[in-house]
PDB file as gemmi writes it, atoms N, CA and C in Angstrom:
CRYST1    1.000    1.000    1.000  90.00  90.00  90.00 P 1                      
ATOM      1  N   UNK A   1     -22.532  15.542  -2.151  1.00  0.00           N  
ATOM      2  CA  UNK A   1     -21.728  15.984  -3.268  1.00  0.00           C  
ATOM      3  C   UNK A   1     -22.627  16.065  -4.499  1.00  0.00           C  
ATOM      4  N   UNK A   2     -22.449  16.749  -5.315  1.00  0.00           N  
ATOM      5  CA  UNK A   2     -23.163  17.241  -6.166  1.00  0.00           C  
ATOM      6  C   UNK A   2     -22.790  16.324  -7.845  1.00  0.00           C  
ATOM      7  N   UNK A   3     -23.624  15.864  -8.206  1.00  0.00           N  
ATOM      8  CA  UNK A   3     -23.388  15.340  -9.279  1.00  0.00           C  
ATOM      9  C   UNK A   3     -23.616  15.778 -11.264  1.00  0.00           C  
ATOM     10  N   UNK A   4     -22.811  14.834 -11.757  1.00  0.00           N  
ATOM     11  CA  UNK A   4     -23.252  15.163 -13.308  1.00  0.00           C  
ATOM     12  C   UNK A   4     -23.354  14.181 -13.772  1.00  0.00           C  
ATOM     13  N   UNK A   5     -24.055  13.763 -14.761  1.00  0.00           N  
ATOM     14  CA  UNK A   5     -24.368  12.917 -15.758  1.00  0.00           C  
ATOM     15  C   UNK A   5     -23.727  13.266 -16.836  1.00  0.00           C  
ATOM     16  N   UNK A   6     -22.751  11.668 -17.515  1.00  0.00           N  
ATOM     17  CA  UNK A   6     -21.838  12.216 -18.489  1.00  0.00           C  
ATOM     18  C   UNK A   6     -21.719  10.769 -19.430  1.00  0.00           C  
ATOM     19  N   UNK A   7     -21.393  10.782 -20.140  1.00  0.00           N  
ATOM     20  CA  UNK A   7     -21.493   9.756 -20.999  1.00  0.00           C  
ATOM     21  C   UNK A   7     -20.277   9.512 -21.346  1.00  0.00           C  
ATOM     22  N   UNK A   8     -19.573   7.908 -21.248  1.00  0.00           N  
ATOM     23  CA  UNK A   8     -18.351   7.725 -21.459  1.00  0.00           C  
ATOM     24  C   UNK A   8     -18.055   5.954 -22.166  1.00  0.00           C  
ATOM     25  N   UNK A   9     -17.160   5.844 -22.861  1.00  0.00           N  
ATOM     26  CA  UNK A   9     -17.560   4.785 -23.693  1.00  0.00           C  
ATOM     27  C   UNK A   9     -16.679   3.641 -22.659  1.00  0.00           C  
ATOM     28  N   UNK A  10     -17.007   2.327 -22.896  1.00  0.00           N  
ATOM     29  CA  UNK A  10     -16.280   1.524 -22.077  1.00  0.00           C  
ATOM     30  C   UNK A  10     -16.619   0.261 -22.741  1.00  0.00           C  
ATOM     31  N   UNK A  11     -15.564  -0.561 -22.546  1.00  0.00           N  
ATOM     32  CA  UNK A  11     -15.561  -2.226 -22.907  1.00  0.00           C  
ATOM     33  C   UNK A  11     -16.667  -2.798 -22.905  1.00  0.00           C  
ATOM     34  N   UNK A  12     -17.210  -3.352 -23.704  1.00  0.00           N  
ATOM     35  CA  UNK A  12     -18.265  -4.341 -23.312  1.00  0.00           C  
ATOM     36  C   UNK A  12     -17.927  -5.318 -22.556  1.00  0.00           C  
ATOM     37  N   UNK A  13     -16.993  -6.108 -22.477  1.00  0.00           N  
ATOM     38  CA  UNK A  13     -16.670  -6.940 -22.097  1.00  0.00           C  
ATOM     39  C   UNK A  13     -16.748  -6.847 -20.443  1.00  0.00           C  
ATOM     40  N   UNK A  14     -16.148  -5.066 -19.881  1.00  0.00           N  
ATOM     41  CA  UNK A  14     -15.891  -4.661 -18.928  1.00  0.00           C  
ATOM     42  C   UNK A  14     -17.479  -4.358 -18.407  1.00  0.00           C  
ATOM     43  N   UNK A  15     -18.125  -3.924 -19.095  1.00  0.00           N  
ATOM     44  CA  UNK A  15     -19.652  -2.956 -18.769  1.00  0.00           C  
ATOM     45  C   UNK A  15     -20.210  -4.597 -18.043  1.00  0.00           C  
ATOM     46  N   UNK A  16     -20.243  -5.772 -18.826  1.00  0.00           N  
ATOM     47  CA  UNK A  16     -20.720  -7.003 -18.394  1.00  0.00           C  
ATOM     48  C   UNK A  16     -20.087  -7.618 -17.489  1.00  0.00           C  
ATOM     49  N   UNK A  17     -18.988  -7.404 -16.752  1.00  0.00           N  
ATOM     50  CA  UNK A  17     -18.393  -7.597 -15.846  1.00  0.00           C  
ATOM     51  C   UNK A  17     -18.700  -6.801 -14.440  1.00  0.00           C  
ATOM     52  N   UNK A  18     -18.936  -5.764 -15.156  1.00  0.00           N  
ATOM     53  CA  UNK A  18     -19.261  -4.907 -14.011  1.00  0.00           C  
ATOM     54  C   UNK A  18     -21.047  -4.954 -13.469  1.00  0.00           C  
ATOM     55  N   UNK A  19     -21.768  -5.498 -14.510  1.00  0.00           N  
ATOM     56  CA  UNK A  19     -23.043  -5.624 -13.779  1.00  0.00           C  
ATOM     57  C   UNK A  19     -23.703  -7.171 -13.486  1.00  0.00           C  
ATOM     58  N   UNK A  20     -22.212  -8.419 -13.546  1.00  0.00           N  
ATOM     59  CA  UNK A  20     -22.521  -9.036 -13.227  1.00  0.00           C  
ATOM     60  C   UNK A  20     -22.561  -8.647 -11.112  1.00  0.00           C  
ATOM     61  N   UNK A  21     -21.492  -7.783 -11.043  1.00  0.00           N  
ATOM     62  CA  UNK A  21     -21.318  -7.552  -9.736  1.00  0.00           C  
ATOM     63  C   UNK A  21     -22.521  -6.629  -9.298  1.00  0.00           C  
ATOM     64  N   UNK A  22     -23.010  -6.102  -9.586  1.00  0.00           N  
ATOM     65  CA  UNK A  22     -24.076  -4.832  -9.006  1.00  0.00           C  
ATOM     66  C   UNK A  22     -25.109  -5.029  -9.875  1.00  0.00           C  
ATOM     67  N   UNK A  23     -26.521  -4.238  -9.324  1.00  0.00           N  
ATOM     68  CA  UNK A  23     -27.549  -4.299 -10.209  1.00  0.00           C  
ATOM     69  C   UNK A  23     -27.554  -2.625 -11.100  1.00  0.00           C  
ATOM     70  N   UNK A  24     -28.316  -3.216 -11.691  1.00  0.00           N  
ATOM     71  CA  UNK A  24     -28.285  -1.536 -12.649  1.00  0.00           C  
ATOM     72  C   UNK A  24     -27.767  -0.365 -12.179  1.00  0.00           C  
ATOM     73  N   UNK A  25     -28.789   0.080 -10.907  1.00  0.00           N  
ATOM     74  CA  UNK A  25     -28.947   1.214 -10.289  1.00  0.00           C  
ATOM     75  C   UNK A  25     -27.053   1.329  -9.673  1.00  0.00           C  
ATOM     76  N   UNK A  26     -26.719   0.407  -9.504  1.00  0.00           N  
ATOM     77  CA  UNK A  26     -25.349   0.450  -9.125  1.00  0.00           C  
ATOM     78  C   UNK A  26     -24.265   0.748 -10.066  1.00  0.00           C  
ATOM     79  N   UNK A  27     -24.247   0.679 -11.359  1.00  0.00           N  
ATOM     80  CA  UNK A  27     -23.126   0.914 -12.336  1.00  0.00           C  
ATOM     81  C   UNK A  27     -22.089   2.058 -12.298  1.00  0.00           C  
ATOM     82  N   UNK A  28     -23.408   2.891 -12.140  1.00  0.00           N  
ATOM     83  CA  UNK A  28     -22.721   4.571 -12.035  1.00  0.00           C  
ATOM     84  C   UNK A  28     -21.794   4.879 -10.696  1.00  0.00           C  
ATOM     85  N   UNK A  29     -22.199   3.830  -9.561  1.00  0.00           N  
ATOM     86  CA  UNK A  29     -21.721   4.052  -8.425  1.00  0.00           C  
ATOM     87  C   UNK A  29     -20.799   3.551  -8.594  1.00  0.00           C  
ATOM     88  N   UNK A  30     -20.361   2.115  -9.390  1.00  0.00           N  
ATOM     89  CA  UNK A  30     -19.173   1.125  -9.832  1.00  0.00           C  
ATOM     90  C   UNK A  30     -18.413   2.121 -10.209  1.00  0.00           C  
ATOM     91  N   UNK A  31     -18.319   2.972 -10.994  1.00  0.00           N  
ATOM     92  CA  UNK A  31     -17.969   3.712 -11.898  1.00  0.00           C  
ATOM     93  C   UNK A  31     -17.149   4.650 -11.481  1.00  0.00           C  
ATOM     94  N   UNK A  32     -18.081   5.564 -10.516  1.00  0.00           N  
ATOM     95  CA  UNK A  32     -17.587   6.737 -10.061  1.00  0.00           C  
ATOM     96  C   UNK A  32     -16.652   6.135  -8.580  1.00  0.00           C  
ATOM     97  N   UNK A  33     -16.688   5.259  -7.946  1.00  0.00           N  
ATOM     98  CA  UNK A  33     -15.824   4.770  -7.209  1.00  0.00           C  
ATOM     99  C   UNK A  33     -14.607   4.466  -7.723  1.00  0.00           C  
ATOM    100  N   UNK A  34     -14.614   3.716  -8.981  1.00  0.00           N  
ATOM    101  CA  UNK A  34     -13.060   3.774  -9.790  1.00  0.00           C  
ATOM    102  C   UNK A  34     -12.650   4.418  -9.829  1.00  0.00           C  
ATOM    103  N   UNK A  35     -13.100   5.502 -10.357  1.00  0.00           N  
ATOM    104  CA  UNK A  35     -12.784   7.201 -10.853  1.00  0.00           C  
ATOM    105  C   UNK A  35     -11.985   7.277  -9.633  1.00  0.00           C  
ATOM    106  N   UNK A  36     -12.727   7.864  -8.778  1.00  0.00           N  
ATOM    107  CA  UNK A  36     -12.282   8.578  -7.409  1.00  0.00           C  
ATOM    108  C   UNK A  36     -10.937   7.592  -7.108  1.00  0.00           C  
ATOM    109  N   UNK A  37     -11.035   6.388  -6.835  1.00  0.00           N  
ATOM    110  CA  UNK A  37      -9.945   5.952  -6.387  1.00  0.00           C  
ATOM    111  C   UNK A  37      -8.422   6.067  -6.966  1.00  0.00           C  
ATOM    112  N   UNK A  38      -8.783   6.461  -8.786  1.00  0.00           N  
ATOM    113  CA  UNK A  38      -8.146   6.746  -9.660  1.00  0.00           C  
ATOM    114  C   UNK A  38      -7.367   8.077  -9.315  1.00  0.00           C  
ATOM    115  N   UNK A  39      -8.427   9.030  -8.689  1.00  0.00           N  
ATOM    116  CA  UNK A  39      -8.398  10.059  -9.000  1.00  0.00           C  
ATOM    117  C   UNK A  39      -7.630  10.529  -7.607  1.00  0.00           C  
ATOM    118  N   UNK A  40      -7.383   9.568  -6.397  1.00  0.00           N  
ATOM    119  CA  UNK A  40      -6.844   9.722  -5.144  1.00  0.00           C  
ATOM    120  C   UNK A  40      -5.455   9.383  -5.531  1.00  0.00           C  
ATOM    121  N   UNK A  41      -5.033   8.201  -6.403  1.00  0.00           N  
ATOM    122  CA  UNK A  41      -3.823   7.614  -6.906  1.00  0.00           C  
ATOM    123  C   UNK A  41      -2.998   8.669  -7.640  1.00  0.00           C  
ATOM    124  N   UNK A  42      -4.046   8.942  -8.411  1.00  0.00           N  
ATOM    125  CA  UNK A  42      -3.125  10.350  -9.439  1.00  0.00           C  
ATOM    126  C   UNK A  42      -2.711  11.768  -8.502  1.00  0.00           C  
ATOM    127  N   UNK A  43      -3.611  11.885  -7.412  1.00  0.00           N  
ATOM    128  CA  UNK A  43      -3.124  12.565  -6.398  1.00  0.00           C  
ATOM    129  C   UNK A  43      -1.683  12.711  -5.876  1.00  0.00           C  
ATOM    130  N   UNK A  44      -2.235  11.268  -5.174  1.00  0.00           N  
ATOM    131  CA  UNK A  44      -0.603  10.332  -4.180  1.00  0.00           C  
ATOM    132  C   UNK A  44       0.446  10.651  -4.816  1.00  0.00           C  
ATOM    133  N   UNK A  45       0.625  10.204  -6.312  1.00  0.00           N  
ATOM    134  CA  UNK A  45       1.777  10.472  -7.181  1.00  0.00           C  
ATOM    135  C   UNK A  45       1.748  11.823  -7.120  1.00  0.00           C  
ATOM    136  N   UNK A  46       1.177  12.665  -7.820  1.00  0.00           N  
ATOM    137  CA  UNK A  46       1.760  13.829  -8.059  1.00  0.00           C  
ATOM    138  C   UNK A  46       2.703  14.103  -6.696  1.00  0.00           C  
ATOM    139  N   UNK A  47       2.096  14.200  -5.376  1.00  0.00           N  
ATOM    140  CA  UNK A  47       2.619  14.549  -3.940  1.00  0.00           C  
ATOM    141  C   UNK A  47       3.792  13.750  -3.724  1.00  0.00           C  
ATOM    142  N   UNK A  48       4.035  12.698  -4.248  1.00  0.00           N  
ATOM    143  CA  UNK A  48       4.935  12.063  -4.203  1.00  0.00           C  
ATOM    144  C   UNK A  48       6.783  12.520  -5.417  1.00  0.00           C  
ATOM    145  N   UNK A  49       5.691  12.583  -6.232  1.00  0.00           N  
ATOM    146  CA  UNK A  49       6.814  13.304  -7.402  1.00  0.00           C  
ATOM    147  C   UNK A  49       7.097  14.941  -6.725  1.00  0.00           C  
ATOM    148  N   UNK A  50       6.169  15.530  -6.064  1.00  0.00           N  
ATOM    149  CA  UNK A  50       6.883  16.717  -5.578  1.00  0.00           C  
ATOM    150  C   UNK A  50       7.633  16.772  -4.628  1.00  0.00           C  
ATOM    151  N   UNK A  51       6.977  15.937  -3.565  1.00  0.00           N  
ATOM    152  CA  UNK A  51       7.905  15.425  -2.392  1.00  0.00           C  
ATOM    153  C   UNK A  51       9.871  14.902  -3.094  1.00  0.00           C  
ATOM    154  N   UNK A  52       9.679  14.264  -3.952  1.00  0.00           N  
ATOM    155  CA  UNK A  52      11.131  13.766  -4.274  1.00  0.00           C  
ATOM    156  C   UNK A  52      12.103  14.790  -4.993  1.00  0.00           C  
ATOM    157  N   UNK A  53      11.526  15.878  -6.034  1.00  0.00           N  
ATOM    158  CA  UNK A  53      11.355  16.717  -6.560  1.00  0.00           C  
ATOM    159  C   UNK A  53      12.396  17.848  -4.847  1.00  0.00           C  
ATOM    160  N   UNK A  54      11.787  17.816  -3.858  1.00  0.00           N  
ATOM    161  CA  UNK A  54      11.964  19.048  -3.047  1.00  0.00           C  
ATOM    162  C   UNK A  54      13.320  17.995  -2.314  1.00  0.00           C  
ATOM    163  N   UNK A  55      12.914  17.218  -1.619  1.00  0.00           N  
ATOM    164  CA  UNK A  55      13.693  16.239  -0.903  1.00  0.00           C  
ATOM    165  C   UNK A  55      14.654  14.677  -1.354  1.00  0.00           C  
ATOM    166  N   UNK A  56      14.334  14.815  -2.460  1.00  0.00           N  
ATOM    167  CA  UNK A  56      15.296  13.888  -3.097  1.00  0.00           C  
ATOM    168  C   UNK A  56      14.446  12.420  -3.126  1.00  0.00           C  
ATOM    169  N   UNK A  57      15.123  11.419  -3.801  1.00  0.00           N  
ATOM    170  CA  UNK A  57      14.353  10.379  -3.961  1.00  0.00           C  
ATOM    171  C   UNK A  57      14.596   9.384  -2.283  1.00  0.00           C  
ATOM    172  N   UNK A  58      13.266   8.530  -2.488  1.00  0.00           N  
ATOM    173  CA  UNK A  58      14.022   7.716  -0.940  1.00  0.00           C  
ATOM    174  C   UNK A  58      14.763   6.581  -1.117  1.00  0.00           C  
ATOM    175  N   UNK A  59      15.983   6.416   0.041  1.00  0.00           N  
ATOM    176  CA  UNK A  59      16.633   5.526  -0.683  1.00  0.00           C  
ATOM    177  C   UNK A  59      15.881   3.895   0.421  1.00  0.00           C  
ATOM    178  N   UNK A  60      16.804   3.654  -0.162  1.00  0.00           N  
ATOM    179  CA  UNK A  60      16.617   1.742   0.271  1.00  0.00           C  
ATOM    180  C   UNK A  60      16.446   1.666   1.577  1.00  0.00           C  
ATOM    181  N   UNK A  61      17.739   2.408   2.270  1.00  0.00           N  
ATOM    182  CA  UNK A  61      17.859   2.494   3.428  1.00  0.00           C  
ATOM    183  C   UNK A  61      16.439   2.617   4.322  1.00  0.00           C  
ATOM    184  N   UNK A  62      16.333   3.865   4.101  1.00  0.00           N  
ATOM    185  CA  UNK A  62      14.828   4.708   4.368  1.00  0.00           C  
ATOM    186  C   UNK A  62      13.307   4.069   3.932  1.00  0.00           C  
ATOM    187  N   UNK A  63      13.367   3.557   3.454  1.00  0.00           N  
ATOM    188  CA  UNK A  63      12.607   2.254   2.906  1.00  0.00           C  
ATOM    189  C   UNK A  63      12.219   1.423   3.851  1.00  0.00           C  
ATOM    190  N   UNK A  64      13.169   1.100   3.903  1.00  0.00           N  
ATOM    191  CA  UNK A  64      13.442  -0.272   4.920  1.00  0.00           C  
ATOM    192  C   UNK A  64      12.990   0.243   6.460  1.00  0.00           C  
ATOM    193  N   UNK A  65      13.822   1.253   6.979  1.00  0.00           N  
ATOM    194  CA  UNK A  65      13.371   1.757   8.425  1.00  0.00           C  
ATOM    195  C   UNK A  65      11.866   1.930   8.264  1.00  0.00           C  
ATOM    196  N   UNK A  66      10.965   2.718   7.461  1.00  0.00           N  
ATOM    197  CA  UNK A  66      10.013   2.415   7.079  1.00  0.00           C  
ATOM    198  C   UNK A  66       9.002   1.334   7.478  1.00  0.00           C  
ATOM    199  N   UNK A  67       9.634   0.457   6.708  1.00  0.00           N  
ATOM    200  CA  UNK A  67       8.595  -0.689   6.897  1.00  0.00           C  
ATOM    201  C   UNK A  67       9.014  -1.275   8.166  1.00  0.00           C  
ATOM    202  N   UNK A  68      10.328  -1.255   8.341  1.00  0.00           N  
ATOM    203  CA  UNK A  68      10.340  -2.148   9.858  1.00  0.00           C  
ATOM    204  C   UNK A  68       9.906  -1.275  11.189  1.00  0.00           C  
ATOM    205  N   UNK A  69       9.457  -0.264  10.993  1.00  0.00           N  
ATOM    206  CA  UNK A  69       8.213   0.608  11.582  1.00  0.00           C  
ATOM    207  C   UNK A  69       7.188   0.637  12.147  1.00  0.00           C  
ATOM    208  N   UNK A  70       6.503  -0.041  10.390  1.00  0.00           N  
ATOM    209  CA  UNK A  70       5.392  -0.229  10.470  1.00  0.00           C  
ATOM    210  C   UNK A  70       5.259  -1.518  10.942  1.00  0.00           C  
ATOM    211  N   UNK A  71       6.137  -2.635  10.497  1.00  0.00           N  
ATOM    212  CA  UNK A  71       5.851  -3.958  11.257  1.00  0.00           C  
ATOM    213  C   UNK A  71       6.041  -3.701  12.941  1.00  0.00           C  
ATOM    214  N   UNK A  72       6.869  -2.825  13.346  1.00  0.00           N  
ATOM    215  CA  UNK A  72       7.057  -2.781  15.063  1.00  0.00           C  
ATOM    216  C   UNK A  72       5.449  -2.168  15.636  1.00  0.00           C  
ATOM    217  N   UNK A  73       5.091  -1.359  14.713  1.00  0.00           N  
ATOM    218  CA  UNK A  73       3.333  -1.176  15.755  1.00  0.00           C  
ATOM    219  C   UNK A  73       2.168  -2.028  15.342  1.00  0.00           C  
ATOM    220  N   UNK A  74       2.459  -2.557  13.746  1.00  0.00           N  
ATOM    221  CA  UNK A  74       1.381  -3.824  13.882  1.00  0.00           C  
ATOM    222  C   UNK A  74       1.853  -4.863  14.937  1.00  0.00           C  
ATOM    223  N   UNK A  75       3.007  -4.644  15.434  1.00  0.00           N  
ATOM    224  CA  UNK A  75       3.245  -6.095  16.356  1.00  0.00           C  
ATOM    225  C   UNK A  75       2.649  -5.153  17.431  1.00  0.00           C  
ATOM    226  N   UNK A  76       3.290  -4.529  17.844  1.00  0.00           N  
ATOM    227  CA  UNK A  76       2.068  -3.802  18.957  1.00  0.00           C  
ATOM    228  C   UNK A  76       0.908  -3.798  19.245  1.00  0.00           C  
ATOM    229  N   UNK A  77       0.347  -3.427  18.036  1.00  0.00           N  
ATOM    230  CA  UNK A  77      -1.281  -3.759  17.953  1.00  0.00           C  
ATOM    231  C   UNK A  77      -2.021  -5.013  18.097  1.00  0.00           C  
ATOM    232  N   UNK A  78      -0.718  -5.895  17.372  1.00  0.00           N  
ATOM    233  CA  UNK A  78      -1.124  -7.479  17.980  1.00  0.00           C  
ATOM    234  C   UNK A  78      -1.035  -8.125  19.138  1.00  0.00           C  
ATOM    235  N   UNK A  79      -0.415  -6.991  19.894  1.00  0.00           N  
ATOM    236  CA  UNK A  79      -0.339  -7.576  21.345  1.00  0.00           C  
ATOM    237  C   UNK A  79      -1.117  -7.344  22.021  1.00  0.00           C  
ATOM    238  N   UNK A  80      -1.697  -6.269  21.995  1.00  0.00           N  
ATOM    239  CA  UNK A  80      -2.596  -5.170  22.668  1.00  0.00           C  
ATOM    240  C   UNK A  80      -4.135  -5.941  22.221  1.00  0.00           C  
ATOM    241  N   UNK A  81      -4.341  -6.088  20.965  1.00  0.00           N  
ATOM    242  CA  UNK A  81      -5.396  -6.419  20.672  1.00  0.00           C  
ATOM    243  C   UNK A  81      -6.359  -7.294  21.464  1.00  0.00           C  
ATOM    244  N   UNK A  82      -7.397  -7.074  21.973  1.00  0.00           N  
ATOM    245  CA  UNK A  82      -7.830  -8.053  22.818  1.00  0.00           C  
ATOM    246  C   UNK A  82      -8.485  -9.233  21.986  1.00  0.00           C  
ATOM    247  N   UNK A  83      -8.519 -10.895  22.372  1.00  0.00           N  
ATOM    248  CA  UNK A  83      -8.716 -12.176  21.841  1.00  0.00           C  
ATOM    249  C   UNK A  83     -10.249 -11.587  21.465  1.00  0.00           C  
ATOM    250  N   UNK A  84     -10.470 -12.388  20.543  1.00  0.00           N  
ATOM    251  CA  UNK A  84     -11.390 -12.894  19.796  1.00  0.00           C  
ATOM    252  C   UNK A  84     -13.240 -12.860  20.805  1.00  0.00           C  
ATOM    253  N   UNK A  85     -12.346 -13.688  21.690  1.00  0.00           N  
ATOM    254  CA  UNK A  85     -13.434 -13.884  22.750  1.00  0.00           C  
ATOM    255  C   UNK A  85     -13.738 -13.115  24.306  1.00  0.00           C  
ATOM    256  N   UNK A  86     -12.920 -12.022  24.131  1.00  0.00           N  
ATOM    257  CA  UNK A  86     -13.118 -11.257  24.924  1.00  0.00           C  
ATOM    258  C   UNK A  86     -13.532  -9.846  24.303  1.00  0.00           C  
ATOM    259  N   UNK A  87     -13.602 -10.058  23.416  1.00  0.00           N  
ATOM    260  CA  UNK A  87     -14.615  -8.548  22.994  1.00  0.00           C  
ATOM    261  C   UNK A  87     -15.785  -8.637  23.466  1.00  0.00           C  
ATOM    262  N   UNK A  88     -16.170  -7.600  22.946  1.00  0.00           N  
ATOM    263  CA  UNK A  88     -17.687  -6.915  23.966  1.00  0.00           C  
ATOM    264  C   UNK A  88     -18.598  -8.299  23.837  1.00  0.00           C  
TER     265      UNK A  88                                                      
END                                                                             
């Protein structure tokens, strides 16, 4: 991916936080990983506000089937999963 160099002002407080975690050469990478993740979130929503927008909001109900869904194939997966000590 192709990059730019851009100059953007930020907390001190935050800039020193952030290079207690990484060394120099890493900041920009700190940086632009926020962004992006920012920039995947502001995504989600929009798709989400159009989605509700076309199909209505979800209710509780639908919610709920949802998650008890997703808990029925993580239990799956926990069954299936092979122990600890039988991996490769």
């Amino acid at each position: 991916m192709a990059t730019r160099k851009i100059t953007i002002t930020v907390p001190e407080e935050l800039v020193e936080s952030i290079r207690e975690r990484v060394d120099s050469r890493g900041v920009s990478a700190y940086i632009a990983a926020a962004a992006a993740h920012q920039d995947a979130m502001d995504r989600l929503r929009d798709l989400a506000d159009r989605l509700e927008e076309e199909h209505g909001a979800v209710t509780a109900g639908e919610q709920q089937a949802a998650l008890d869904r997703i808990a029925a194939i993580d239990a799956w997966h926990d069954e299936h999963r092979p122990a600890s000590d039988e991996a490769a």
